[in-house]
C-alpha positions as CSV (number, residue, x, y, z in Angstrom):
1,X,83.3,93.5,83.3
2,X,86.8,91.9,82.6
3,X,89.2,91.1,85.0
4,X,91.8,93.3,83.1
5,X,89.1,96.3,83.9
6,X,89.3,96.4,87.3
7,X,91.8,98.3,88.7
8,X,94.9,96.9,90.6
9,X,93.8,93.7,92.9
10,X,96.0,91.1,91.5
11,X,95.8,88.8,94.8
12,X,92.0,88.6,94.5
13,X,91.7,88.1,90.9
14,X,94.5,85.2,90.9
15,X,92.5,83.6,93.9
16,X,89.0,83.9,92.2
17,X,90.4,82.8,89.1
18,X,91.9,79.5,90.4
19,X,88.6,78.8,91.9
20,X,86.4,79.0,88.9
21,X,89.4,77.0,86.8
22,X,89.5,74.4,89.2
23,X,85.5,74.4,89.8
24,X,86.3,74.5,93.6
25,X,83.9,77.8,94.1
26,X,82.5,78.1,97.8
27,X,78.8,78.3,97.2
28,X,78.9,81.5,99.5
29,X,82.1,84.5,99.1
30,X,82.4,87.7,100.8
31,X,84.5,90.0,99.4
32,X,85.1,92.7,101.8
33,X,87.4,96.0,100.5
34,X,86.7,99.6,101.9
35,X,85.3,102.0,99.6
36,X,86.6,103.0,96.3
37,X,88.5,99.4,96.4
38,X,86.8,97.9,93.7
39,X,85.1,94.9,95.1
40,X,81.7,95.1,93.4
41,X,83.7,95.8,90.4
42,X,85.5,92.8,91.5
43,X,82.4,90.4,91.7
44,X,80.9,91.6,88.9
45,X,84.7,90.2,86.6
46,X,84.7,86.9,88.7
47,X,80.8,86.4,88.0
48,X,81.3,87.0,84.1
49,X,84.7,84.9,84.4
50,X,82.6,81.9,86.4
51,X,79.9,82.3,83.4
52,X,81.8,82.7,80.2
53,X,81.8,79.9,77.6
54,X,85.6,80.5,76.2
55,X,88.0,81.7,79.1
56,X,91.6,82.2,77.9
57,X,94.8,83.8,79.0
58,X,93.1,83.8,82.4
59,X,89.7,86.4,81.8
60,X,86.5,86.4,80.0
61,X,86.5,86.3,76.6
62,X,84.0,89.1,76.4
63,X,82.3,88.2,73.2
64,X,80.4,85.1,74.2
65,X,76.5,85.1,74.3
66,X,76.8,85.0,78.5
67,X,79.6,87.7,78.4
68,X,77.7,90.1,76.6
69,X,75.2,89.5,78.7
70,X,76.9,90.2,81.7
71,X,78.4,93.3,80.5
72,X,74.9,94.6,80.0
73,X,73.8,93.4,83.7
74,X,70.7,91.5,81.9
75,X,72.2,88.4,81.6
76,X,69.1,85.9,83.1
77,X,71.4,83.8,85.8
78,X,72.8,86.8,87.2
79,X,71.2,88.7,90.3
80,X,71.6,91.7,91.7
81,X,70.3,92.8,95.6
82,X,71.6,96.6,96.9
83,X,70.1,98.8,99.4
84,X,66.8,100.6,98.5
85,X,64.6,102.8,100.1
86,X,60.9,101.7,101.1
87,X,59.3,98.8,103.4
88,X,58.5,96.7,100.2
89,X,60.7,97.8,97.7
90,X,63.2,95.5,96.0
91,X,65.7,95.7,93.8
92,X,64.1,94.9,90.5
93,X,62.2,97.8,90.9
94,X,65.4,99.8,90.2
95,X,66.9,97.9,88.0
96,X,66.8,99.6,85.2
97,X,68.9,102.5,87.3
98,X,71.4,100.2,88.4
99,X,72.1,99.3,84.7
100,X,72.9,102.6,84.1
101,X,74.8,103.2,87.2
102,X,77.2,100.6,87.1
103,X,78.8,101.0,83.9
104,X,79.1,104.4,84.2
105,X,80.9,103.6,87.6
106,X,81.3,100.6,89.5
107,X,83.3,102.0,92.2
108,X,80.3,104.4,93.3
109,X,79.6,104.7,96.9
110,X,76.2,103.8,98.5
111,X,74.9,107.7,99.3
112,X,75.8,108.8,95.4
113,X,73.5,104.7,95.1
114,X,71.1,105.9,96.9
115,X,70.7,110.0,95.7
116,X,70.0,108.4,92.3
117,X,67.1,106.3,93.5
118,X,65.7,109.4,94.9
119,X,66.5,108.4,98.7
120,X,67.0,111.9,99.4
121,X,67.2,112.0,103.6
122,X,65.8,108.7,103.7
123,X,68.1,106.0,105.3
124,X,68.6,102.7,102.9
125,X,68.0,98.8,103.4
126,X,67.9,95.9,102.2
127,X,64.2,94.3,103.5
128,X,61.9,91.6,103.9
129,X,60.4,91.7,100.7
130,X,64.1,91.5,98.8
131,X,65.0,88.9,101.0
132,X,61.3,86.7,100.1
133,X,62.3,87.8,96.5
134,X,66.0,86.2,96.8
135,X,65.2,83.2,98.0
136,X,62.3,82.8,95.0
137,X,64.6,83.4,92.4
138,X,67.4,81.3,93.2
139,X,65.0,78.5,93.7
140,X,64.7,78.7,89.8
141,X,66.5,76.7,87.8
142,X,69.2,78.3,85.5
143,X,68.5,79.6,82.4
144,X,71.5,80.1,80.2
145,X,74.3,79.6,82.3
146,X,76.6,76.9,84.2
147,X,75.4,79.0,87.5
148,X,72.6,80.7,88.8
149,X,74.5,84.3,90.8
150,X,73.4,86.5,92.9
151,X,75.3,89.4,94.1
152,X,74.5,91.0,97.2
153,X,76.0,94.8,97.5
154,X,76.4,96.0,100.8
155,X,74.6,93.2,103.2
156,X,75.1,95.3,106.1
157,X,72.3,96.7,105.1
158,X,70.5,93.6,105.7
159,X,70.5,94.1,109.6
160,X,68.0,91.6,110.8
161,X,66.5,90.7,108.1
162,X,69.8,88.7,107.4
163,X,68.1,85.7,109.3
164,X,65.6,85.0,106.5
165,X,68.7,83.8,104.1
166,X,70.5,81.8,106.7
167,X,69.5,78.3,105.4
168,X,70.2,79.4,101.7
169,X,73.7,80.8,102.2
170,X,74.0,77.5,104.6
171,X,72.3,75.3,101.6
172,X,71.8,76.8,98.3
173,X,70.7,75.4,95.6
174,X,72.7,73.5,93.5
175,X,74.4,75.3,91.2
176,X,74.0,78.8,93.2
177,X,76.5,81.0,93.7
178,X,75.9,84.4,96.3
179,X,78.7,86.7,96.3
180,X,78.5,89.2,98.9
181,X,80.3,92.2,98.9
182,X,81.2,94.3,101.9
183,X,82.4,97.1,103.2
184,X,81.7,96.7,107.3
185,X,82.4,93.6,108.5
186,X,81.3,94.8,111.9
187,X,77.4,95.4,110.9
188,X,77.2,92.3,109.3
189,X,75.4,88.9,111.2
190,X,78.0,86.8,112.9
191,X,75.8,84.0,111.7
192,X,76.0,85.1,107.3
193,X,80.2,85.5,108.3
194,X,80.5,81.9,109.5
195,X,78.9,80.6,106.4
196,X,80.9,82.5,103.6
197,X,84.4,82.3,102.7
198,X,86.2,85.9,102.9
199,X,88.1,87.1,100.3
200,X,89.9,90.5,101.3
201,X,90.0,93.0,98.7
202,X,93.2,95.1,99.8
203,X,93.2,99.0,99.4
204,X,94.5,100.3,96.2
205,X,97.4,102.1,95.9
206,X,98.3,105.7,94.8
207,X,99.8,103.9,91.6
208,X,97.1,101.8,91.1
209,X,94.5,104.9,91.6
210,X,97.1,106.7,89.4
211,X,97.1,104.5,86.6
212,X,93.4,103.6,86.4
213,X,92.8,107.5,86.1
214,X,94.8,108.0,83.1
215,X,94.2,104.6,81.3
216,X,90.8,104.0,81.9
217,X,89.3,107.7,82.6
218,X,92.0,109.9,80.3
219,X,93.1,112.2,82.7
220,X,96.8,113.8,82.5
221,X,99.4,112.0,84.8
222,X,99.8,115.5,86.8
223,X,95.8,115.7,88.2
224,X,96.0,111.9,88.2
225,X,98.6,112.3,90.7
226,X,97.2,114.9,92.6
227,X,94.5,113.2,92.9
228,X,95.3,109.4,94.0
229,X,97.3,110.7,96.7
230,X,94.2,112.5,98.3
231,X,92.1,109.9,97.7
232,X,93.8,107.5,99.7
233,X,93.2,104.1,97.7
234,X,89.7,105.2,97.1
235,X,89.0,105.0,93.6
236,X,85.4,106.5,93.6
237,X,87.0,109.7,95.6
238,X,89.7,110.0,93.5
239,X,87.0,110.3,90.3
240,X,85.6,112.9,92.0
241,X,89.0,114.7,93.0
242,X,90.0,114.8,89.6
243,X,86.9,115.7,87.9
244,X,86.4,119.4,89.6
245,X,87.8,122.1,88.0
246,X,91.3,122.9,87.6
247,X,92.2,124.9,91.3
248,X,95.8,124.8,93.2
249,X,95.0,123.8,96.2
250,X,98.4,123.6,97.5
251,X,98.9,127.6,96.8
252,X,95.2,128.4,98.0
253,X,96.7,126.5,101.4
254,X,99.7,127.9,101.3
255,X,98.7,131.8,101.3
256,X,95.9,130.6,103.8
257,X,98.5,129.8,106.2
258,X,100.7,132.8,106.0
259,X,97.8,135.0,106.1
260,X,96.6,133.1,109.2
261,X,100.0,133.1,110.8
262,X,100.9,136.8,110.1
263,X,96.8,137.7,111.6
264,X,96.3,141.2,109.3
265,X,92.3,140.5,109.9
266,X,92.0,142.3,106.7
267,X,93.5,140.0,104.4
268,X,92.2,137.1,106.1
269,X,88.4,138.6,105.7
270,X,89.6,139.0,102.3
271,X,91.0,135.5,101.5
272,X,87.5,134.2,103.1
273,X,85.8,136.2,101.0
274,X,86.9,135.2,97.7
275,X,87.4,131.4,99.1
276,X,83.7,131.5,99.9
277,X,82.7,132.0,96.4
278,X,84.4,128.5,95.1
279,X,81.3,126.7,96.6
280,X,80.9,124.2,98.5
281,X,82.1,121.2,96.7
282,X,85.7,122.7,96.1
283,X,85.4,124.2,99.8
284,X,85.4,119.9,100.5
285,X,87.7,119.4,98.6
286,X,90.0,121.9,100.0
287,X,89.7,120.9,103.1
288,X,90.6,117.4,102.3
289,X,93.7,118.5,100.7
290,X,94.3,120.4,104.2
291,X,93.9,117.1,105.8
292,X,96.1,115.2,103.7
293,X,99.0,117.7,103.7
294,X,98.7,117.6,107.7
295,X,99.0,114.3,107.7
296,X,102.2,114.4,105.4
297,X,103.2,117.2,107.0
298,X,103.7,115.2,110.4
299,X,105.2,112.2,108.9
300,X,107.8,114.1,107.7
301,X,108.2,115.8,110.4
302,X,108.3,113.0,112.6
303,X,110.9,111.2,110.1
304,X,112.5,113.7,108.0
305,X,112.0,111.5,105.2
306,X,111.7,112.9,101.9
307,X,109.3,109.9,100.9
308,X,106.2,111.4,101.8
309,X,103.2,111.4,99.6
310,X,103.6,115.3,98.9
311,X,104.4,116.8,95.4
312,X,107.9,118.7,95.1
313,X,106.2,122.3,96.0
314,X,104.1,120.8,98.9
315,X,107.2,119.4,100.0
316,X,108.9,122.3,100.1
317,X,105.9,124.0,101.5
318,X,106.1,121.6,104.6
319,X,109.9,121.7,105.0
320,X,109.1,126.1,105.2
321,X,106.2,125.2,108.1
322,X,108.5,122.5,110.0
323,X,109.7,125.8,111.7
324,X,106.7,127.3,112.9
325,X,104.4,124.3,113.7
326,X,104.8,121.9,116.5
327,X,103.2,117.8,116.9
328,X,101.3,119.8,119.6
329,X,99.6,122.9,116.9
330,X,99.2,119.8,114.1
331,X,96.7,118.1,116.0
332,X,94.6,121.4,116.9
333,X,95.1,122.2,113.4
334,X,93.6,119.1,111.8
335,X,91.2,118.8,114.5
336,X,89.7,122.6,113.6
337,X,89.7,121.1,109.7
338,X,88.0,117.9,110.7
339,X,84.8,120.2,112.6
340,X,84.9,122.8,109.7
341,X,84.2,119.7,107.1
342,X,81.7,118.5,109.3
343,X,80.0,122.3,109.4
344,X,80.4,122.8,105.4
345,X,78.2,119.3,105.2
346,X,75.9,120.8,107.0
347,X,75.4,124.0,105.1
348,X,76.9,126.2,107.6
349,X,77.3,130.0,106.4
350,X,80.6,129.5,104.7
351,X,81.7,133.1,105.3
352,X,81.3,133.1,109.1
353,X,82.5,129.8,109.3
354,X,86.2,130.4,107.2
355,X,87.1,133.2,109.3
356,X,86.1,132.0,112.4
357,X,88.6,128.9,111.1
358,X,91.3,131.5,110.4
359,X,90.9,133.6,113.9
360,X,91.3,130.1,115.7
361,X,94.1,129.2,113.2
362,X,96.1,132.5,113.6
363,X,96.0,131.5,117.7
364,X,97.2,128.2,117.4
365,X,99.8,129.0,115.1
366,X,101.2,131.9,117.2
367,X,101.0,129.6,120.1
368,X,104.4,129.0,122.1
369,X,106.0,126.0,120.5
């Protein structure tokens, strides 16, 4: 993984650059983005850059022996620890999973981590026996490298067990390098924060999210655009936005709403109907859109500035319902989205549940403004 690979971040690859250059790495980082940012992807550049033999023009040259290496994951000096399932479990036991995972997509998000593993219902962790098997390894001396690395994904997940690797973030080996990388700063050991230097990895913008999409993953500027700004600088959501089939959400929305407002209950039972059939998926995904357009919707009402993140026809679309729909009905609106995403999660019977949505909707919207 090259610098120039990961998407957007040019604070936090200038900082971790100077480090390495100036050999003035903390023996203990935690980089800390919310999801989708790109801070596994992140660690993964820095530990190739902190690795590689013949640096130039501030990246990885990608073609020494320890580069290759890296960009394989099997480079000997470089550890990985992420959340598993199981009392004694550890990470080398999926491994050869995580090899494939993360090329295919290092932004991925812990539950799609964990549903490849075979976690099913079963809640992750990262336990006693990883930590026992931590401490081993980096007790080795290197093998190839200038640094022995380990990279710990998630350490939330640690909870407790955190304890055990209190004296070798405090005192590591020398020439040990653990690179943390978190999400939840909140579930994380007040006593592994006070020993590790924190590195904020910022949320990515809709032109960063934009650009990665259609240099990196081909797609056409138009769904690229569409979908960074419902992903909301999550580049791991904005994959999945843009890889479900072609649908116009904002037209789907639209007639929903006029339907809904105008309450004919036989053209509402008939939208339901047919939106029942899109599955569940692109029912999520709808929804989201909902969300997102409500959320534009009251900025620009609020403002009356044009510069919201809505495309021209959405625009228009919310400049049409500025008429009809007061602060007041946008918060029982997006409320009513918010618990019918939470019931499609759950399986809920998508017919019953879509027009019980559009009764509720039709009242709130013919409520007095």
């Amino acid at each position: 993984m090259l610098f120039k690979n990961v998407i957007g971040q040019s604070t936090a690859k200038n900082l971790l650059r100077r480090m390495a250059d100036h050999e003035r790495i903390p023996h203990a980082l935690l980089l800390l983005g919310m999801q989708g940012s790109g801070d596994l992807a992140l660690a993964i550049a820095f530990a190739q850059y902190a690795l590689c033999e013949n640096k130039s023009d501030g990246d990885a040259c990608g073609t020494c022996r320890n580069c290759l290496k890296v960009e394989k994951l099997i480079h000997p000096d470089l550890h990985f620890s992420y959340p598993t399932v199981g009392t004694n479990v550890t990470s080398d036991m999926h491994l050869a999973e995580w090899r494939t995972a993360i090329p295919e997509n290092p932004y991925l998000d812990v539950n799609q981590w964990l549903q490849r593993i075979g976690a099913e219902n079963k809640q992750g962790n990262i336990n006693k026996e990883e930590c026992v098997n931590i401490i081993r390894k980096l007790s080795l001396k290197t093998f190839e490298g200038r640094y022995k690395i380990l990279i710990m994904w998630l350490p939330e997940y640690l909870g407790k067990e955190g304890n055990r690797l209190l004296k070798l973030i405090e005192e590591p080996p020398d020439d040990t390098l653990l690179i943390l990388v978190a999400q939840n700063q909140e579930l994380i050991l007040n006593t592994i924060l006070s020993r590790c230097q924190l590195i904020k990895v910022n949320r990515l913008t809709d032109e960063d999210v934009e650009q990665g999409l259609v240099q990196m993953k081909n797609f056409s500027p138009e769904k690229a655009r569409a979908a960074a700004q419902l992903a909301d600088g999550d580049f791991n959501e904005a994959l999945k936005i843009a890889g479900q089939p072609e649908n116009d959400n904002s037209a789907l929305f639209l007639d929903w709403m006029r339907k809904c407002y105008l309450g004919n209950g036989v053209d509402m039972a008939g939208w339901v109907e047919n939106f029942a059939g899109l599955g569940r998926e692109n029912q999520k995904q709808f929804l989201q859109y909902a969300l997102h357009f409500m959320r534009e919707y009251m900025v620009f009402k609020t403002t009356g500035s044009m510069k919201v993140r809505l495309l021209s026809n959405e625009l228009k679309t919310a400049q049409n319902l500025s008429k009809i729909i007061s602060f007041g009905q946008v918060e029982r609106i997006a409320e009513l989205f918010n618990d019918c995403a939470y019931f499609i999660e759950r399986n809920a019977n998508q017919k019953l549940l879509f027009l019980d949505v559009s009764i509720k909707l039709n009242k709130i919207l013919r409520m007095e403004n």
